[in-house]
N, C-alpha and C positions, 0 to 999 in steps of 0.2 A: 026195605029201601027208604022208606019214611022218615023211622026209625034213626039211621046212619045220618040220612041227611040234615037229621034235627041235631044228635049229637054234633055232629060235625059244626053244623052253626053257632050250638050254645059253648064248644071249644075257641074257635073265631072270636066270637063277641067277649066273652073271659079276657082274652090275650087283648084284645083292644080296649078292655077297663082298664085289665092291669098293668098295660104301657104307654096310657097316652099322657103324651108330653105334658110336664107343669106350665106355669107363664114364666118360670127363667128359663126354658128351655126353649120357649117361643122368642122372648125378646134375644137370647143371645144371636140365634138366627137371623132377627130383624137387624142387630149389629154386626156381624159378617157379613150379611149380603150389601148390607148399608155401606158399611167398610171398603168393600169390596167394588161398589159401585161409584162410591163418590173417589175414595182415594188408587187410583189408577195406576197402577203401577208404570203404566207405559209413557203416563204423562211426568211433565220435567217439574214437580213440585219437590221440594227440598222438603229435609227431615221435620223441621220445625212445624210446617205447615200440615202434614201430615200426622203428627201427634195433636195438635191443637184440633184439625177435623174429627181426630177418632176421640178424644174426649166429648167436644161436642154432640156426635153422634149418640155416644151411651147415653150425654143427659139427657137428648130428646128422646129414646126410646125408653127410658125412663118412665118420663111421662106422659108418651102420648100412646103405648102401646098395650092395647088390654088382652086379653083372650077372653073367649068362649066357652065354657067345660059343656061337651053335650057327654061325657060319659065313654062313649066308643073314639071319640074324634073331639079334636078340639078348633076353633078357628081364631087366626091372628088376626086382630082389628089395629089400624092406625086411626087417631082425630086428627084430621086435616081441617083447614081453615073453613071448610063446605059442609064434610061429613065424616063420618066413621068407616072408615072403607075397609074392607076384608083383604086382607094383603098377602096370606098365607094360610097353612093351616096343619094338623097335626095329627099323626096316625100310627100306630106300633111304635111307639119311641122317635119317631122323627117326626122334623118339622119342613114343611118348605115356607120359602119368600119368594116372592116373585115382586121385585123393586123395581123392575126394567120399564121404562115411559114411564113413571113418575113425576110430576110435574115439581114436586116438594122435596127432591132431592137436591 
């Protein structure tokens, strides 16, 4: 039983070296939800505005967005004007963002 369940773990931990997310696959994240968040599809902003926000957005996550490598997992960090805040993070190949109340969007 031991045994199994140790196998079993060092199976698990393997798969989460071998697919956690790079830092473009963090920031693309950070830029679709970003995307996603600021440009609304529901609201009445025309095309132009719209291209102009979504370039902007790349260039700031560009720069302000680092990641983590802890090896099994990784974590998205944004620098905001205060601090470095943890805004996502990354597990088997994906990544989540959570942008929602952001005050710097």
């Amino acid at each position: 039983m031991k045994g199994k369940f140790l196998l079993i773990l060092i199976i698990v931990l393997t798969l989460a070296a071998l697919t956690n997310p790079d830092a473009s696959k963090h920031r693309q994240a950070v830029k679709d939800e970003a995307k996603k968040v600021m440009l609304d599809p529901d609201s009445e902003k025309n095309i132009l505005s719209s291209v102009i926000g979504g370039f902007v957005v790349d260039q700031v996550v560009e720069q302000l967005v680092t990641v983590d490598n802890y090896i099994f997992f990784s974590l998205t960090r944004m620098q905001t004007s205060t601090k470095n805040e943890i805004i996502g993070f990354g597990l088997f190949g994906y990544v989540h963002v959570n942008l929602q109340n952001k005050e710097w969007i």
